[in-house]
C-alpha positions as CSV (number, residue, x, y, z in Angstrom):
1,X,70.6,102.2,42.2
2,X,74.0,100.4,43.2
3,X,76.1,98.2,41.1
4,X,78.5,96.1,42.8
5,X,81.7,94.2,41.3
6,X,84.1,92.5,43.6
7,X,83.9,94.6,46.3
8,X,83.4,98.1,44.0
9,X,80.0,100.0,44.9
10,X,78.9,102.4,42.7
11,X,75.8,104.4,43.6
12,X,74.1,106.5,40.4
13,X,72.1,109.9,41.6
14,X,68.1,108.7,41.2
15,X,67.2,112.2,39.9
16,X,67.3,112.5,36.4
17,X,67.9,116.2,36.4
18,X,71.3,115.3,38.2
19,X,72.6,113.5,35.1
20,X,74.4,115.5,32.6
21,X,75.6,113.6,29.0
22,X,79.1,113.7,28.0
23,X,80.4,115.5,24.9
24,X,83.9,114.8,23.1
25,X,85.7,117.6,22.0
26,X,88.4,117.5,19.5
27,X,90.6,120.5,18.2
28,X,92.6,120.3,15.5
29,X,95.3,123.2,14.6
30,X,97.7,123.5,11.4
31,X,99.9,126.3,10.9
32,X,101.3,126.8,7.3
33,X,103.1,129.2,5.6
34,X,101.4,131.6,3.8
35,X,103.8,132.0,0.7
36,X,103.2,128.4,0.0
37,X,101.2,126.7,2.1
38,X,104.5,124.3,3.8
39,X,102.4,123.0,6.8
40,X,105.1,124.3,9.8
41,X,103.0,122.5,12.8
42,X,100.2,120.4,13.7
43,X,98.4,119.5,16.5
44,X,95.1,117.9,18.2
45,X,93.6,118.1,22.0
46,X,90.4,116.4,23.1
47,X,88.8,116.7,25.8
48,X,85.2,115.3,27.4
49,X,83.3,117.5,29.5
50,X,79.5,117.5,30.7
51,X,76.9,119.1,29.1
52,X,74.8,121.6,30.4
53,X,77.7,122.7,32.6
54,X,79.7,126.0,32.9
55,X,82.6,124.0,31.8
56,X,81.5,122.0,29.3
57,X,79.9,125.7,27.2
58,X,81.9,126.2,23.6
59,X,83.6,128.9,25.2
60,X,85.1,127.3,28.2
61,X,86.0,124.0,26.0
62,X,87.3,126.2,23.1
63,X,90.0,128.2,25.5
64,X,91.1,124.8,27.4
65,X,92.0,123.1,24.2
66,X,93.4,126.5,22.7
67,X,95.7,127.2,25.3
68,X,96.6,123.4,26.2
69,X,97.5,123.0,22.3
70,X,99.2,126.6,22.2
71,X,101.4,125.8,25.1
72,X,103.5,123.4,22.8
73,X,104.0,125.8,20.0
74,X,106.6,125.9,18.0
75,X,107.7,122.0,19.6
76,X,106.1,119.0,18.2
77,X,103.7,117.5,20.1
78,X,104.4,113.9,21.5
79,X,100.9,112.8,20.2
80,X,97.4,114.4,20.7
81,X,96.7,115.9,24.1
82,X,94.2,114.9,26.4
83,X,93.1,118.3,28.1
84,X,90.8,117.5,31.3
């Protein structure tokens, strides 16, 4: 199957076992202080990765967004990360 848009061609794989969905991914982190609870630090990543994949297994998507959102701490974030 090939779409076509002003010169674009797009060919989709005819085999449905090729086709993997997309899931969206969003971790949110807040640290506080214990004593009384004075929120120190926030921050969110998301990220979109393909199903039925090695890199798109909780695991995998947990330590990407982890690590991506841990890199920042203790600076603010500019806004919420978009982790590939």
């Amino acid at each position: 199957m090939a779409a076509g848009l002003g010169g674009l061609s797009l060919t989709l794989p005819s085999g449905k076992d090729q086709l993997h969905g997309l899931i969206v991914t969003r971790l949110e982190v807040t640290v506080s202080l214990r004593r009384d609870n004075h929120v120190v630090w926030t921050g969110q990543a998301t990220t979109v990765r393909a199903s039925g994949t090695r890199s798109g297994t909780p695991s995998v998507v947990a330590t990407a967004l982890s690590d991506a959102l841990l890199t920042w701490f203790p600076r603010q974030l500019p806004g919420p990360l978009s982790v590939p």
